[in-house]
Structures are given as C-alpha cells and as structure tokens.
VEXDREN-2710 file (C-alpha; in Angstrom, 1 decimal):
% VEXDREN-2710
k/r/px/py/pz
1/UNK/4.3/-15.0/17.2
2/UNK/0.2/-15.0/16.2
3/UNK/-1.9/-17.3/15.9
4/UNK/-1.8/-17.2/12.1
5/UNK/1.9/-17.0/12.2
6/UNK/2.6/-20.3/14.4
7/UNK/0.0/-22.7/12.5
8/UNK/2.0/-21.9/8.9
9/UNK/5.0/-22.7/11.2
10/UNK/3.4/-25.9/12.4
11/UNK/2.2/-26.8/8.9
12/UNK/5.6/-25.9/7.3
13/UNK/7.3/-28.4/9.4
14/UNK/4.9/-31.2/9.1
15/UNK/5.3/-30.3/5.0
16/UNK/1.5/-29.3/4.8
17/UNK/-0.3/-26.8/2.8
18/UNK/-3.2/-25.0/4.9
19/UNK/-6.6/-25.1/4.0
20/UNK/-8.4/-21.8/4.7
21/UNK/-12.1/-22.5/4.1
22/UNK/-14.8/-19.1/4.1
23/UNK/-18.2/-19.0/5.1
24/UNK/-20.5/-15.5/5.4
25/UNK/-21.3/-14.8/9.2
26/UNK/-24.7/-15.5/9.3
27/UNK/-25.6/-16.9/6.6
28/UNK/-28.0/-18.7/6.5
29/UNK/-29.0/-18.4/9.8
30/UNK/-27.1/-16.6/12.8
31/UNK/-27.5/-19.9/15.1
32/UNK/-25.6/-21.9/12.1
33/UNK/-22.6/-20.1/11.6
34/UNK/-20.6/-21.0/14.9
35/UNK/-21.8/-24.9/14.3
36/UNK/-20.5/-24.9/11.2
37/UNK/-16.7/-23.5/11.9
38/UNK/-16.7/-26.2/14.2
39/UNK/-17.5/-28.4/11.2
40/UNK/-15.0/-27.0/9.0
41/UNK/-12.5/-27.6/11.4
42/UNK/-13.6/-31.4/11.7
43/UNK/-13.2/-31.5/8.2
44/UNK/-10.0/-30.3/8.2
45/UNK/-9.9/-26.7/8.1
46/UNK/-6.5/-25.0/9.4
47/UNK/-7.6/-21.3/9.5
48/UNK/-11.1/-20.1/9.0
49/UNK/-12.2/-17.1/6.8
50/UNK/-15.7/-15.4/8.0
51/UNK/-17.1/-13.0/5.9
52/UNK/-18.9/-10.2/7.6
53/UNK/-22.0/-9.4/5.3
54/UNK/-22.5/-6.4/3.5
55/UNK/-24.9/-4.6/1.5
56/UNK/-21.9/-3.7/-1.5
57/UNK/-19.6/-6.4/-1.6
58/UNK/-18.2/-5.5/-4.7
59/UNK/-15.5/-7.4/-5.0
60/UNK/-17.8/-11.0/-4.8
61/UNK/-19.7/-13.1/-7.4
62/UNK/-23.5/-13.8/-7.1
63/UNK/-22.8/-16.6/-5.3
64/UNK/-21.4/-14.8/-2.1
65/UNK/-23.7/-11.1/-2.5
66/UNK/-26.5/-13.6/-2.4
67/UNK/-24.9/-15.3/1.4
68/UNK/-24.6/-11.7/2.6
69/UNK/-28.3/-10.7/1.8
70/UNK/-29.3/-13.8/3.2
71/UNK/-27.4/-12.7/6.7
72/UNK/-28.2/-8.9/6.5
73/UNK/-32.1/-10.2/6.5
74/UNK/-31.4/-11.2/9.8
75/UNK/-29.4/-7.9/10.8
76/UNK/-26.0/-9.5/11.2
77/UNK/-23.5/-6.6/11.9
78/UNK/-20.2/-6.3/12.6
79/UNK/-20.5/-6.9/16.3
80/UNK/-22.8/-9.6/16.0
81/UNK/-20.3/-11.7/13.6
82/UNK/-17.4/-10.6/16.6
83/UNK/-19.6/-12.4/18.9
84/UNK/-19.5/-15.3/17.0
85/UNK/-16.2/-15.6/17.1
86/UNK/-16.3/-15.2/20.8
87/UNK/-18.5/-18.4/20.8
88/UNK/-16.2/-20.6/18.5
89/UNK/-13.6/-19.8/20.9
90/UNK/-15.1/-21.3/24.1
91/UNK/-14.5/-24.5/22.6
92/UNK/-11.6/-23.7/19.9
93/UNK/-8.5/-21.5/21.2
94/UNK/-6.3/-22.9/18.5
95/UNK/-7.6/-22.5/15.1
96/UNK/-6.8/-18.7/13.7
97/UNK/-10.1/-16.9/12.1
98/UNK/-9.8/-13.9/10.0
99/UNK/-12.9/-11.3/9.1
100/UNK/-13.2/-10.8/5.7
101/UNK/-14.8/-8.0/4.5
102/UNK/-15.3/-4.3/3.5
103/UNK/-14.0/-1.3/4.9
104/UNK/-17.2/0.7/6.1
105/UNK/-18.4/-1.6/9.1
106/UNK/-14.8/-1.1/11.1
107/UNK/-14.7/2.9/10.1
108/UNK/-18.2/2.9/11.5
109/UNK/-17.2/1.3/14.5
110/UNK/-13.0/3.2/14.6
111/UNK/-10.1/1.1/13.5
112/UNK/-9.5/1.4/17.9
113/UNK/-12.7/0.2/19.1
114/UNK/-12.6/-2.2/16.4
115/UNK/-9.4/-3.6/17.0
116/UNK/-9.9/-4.1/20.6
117/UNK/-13.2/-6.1/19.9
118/UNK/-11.7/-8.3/17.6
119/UNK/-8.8/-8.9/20.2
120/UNK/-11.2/-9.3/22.7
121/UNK/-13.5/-11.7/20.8
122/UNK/-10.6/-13.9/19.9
123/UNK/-10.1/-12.6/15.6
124/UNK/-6.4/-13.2/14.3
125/UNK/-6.7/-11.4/11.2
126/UNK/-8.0/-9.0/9.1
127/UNK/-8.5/-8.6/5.4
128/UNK/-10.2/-5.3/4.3
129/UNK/-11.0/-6.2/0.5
130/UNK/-11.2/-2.6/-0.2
131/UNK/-8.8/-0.9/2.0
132/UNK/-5.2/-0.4/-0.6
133/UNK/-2.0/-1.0/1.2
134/UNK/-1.0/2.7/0.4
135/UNK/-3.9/4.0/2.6
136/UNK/-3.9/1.3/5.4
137/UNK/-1.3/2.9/7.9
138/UNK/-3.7/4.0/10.3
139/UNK/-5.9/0.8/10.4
140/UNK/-2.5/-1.7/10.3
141/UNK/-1.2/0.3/13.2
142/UNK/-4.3/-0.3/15.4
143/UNK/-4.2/-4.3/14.5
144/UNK/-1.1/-4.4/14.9
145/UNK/-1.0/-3.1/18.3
146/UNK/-3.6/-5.4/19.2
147/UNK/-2.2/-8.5/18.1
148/UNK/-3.7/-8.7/14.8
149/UNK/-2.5/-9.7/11.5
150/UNK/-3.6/-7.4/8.9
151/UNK/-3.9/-9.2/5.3
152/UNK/-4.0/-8.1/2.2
153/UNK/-4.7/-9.0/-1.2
154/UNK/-2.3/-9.7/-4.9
155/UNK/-3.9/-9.7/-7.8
156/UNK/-2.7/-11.1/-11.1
157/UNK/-2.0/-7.5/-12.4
158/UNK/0.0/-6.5/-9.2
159/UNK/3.5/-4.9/-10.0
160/UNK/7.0/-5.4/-8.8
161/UNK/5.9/-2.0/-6.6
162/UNK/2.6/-2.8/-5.3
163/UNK/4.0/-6.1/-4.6
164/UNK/6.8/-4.7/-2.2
165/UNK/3.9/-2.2/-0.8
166/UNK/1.5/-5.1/-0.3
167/UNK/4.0/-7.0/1.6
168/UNK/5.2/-4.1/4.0
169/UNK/1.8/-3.7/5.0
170/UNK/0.8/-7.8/5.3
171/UNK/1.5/-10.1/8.3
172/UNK/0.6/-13.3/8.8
173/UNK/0.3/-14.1/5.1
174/UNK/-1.0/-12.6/1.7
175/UNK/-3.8/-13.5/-0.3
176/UNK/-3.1/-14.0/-3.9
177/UNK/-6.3/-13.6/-6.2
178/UNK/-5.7/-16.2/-8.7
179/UNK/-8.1/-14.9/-11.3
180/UNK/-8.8/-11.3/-12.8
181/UNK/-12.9/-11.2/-11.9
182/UNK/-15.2/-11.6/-9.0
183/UNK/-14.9/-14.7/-6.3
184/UNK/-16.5/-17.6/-7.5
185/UNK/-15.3/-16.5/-11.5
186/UNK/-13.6/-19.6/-13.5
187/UNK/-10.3/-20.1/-16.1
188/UNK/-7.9/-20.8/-13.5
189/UNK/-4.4/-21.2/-14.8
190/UNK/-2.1/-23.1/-12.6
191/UNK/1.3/-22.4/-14.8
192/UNK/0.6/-18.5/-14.4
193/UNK/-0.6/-18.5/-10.4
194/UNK/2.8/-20.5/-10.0
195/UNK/4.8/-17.8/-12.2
196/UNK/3.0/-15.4/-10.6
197/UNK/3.7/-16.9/-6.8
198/UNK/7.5/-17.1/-7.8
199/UNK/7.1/-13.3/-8.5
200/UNK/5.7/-12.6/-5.1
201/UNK/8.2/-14.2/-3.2
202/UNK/11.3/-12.2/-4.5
203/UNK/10.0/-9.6/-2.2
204/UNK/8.6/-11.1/1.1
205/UNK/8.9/-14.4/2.8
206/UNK/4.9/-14.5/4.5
207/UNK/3.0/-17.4/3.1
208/UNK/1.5/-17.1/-0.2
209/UNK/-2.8/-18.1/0.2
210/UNK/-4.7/-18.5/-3.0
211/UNK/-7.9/-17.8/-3.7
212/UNK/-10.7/-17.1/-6.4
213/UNK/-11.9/-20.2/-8.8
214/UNK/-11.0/-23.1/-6.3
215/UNK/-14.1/-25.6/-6.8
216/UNK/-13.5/-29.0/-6.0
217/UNK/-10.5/-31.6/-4.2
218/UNK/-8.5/-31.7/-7.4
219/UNK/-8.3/-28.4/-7.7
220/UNK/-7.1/-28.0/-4.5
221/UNK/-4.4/-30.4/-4.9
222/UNK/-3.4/-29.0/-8.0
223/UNK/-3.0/-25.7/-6.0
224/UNK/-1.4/-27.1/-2.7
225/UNK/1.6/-28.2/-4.8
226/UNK/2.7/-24.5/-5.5
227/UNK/1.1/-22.2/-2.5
228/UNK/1.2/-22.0/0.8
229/UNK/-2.8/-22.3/1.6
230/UNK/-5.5/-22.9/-0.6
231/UNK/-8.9/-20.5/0.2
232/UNK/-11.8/-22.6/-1.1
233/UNK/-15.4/-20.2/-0.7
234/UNK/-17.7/-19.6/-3.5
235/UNK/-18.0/-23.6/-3.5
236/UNK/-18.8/-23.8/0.3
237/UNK/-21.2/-20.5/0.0
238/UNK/-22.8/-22.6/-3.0
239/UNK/-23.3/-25.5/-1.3
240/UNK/-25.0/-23.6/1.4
241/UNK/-27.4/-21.8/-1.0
242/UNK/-28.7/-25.0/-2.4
243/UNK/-29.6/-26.6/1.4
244/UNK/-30.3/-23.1/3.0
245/UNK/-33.6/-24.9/4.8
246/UNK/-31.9/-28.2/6.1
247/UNK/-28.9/-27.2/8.2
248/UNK/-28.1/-30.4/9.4
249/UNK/-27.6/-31.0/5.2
250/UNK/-25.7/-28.0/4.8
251/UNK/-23.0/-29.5/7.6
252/UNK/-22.8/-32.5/6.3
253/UNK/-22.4/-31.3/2.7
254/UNK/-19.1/-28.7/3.9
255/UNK/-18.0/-31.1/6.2
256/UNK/-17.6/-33.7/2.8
257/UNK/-16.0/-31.2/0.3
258/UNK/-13.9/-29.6/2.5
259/UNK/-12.7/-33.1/4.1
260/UNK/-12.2/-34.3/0.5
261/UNK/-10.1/-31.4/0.0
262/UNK/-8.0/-31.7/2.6
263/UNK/-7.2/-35.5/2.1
264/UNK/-6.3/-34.5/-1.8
265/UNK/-4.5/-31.6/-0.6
266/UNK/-2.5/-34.3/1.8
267/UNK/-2.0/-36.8/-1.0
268/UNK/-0.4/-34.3/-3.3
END
C-alpha cells in the first residue's frame, strides 16, 4: 500500500476528508519552500501538492504562471524541486507529496531516470496536467514500478469513457477539476461537482480530490461534505504573491487559511 493509499485509509476510518494544499517549488524563494510544507502540515495539511515551475503552464490562472516565473527566476528545475522533497523528508517520512506539473521536464529527464529520482527523493505521486490517460502507458508503467502513484485529472466535460480510461490509468486517487477554466477561475457549483462525483464513482472506487475555485474555509466545508479531499491552491499561491518579501508573513498567512480550513473541513 503507498503512501497516498494508506493516509485516505487512515482518514476514511477516522471519517475525515483530506486536505491537499499546493504550493509552486520555489516560489518565492528556493530556501522557503521546504519551511513552508512543514507549515502546511502544522496547519493541517494531509498530502501536499508541489508544483514544479514551468515556463507554459497552460493549464493555470495568472495567479499560479506568475508563482512559476517567480521560481524559474531563480532557475528552479525539476531536480532541484526533487531535492526539496528530499529535505522535507529528513524530518517528515509520513506525509505523501505529489509533483504537479507538465510533461516536458520528466521527458527531458526519461520517465526511468525520472521515476527513480522521485523514489529516491521520497515523491508519492505524480500528476502530469498535460499527459492524457490514453498516452500515459509508458510513463504509468515507470511510476508504477517504482512505487508511485500516477494521478490524473476529470474534468466537468469527462465522459462515461474517458472516465473508465482515467481511472484505469489512476492510483492513489483522482483529481476532479471542479470548474471548466484555468485554476484559480470562480462559479463553483456544489450541486453539479456532487452529481458529477456520483458519476465518477460508478466506475472506480480511488478517492475522489477536488480542485479548481476553492478560496476560503467555507468553501472547503462545503466541499468536504461530498469528496474525498479538498485541493485548495490559487488561494495559498495568492497569499504568497501579496507577502512575497516577508517570508516569515507568508508562513504565518498559509499556516492561518489552511488551519482555518481544516477545522471547517472537521466541523462539517
């Protein structure tokens, strides 16, 4: 059993929702980023997301291309942001992270040479936005083989089909994009994420994360009530962005929301 796989266990038990909070490697300073997964885990965090940066991320809102400029500035690459991980788990060997990001870094590198790093370093998962399930045989077979869960995400205009293909390919859990649009976007309807999460479970029994247009502690309530993990990011990047030259602000700012969200997330 992973990582990923026996903290949804532990949480399902204890009738919890998880609380998957992302942050861009790097951003806004290299030094900051293992600090603050620390902090997010003191808040409350159950599985961390870290973004690795990238110069195209066209899947993101403003909010989180502007977190990856601010990290490629300091030449954060894909093997730096493994390294980070390494460090967060010289003091954390519980809490599962998963990279989040784009496909060209880990071609670069080879889905083998990339898989063993992340192994090595300590990574659970991995969620290539731009890598479709249909294509993804050759890169889930290298995670797989090394221990890794490879994620992947639904979207509000998924099919029956591409949900059975989706969840084939997934382990650990899948990430459902609550809301047609970039991260960060707005117009989040609970009613048709819950229709939608009903839909996705008639064909695979991994927990259901949702993402996309999660601000605040409410909202995370709202959403802990019908999924199994609530991803909260644009409003942590955001947060960052308007302390990027007082760190010690920036920690105690995430450490606040994200603790508030998790005690509204318990509450519900």
């Amino acid at each position: 059993m992973s990582r990923i796989e026996q903290t949804f266990a532990e949480l399902k038990k204890a009738g919890r929702t998880a609380l998957v909070p992302f942050i861009t490697a790097g951003d806004p300073d290299p030094d900051l980023t293992v600090p603050l997964m620390h902090t997010l885990v003191e808040a409350g965090a159950d599985l961390i997301e870290l973004g690795v940066p990238f110069s195209d991320p066209m899947a993101d809102g403003p909010v989180i291309q502007r977190a990856s400029e601010r990290a490629l500035a300091h030449h954060v690459s894909l093997r730096d942001v493994l390294a980070m991980v390494q460090r967060f788990r010289q003091e954390n060997s519980h809490t599962p992270v998963i990279l989040m990001g784009y496909l060209n870094p880990v071609e670069v590198m080879g889905y083998e040479d990339f898989a063993t790093a992340a192994e090595e370093a300590g990574v659970d998962g991995v969620l290539t936005v731009d890598m479709p399930p249909e294509e993804s045989h050759d890169l889930v077979q290298a995670l797989r083989s090394h221990g890794l869960d490879p994620i992947f995400l639904a979207a509000p205009t998924s099919d029956r089909r591409r949900l059975e293909m989706i969840a084939a390919a997934a382990s650990g859990f899948i990430y459902y994009v609550s809301l047609k649009g970039v991260t960060g976007a707005a117009n989040l309807v609970v009613d048709e994420v819950a229709q939608k999460l009903a839909e996705i479970r008639q064909v695979t029994d991994l927990p259901l994360g949702v993402g996309f247009g999660i601000k605040n502690a409410e909202m995370a309530r709202t959403m802990s009530r019908i999924a199994d993990a609530v991803v909260v990011g644009s409003a942590l990047v955001a947060l960052i962005e308007e302390n990027v030259k007082e760190p010690d602000k920036i920690k105690k700012e995430i450490y606040h929301l994200v603790h508030g969200m998790r005690e509204a997330m318990d509450q519900a």
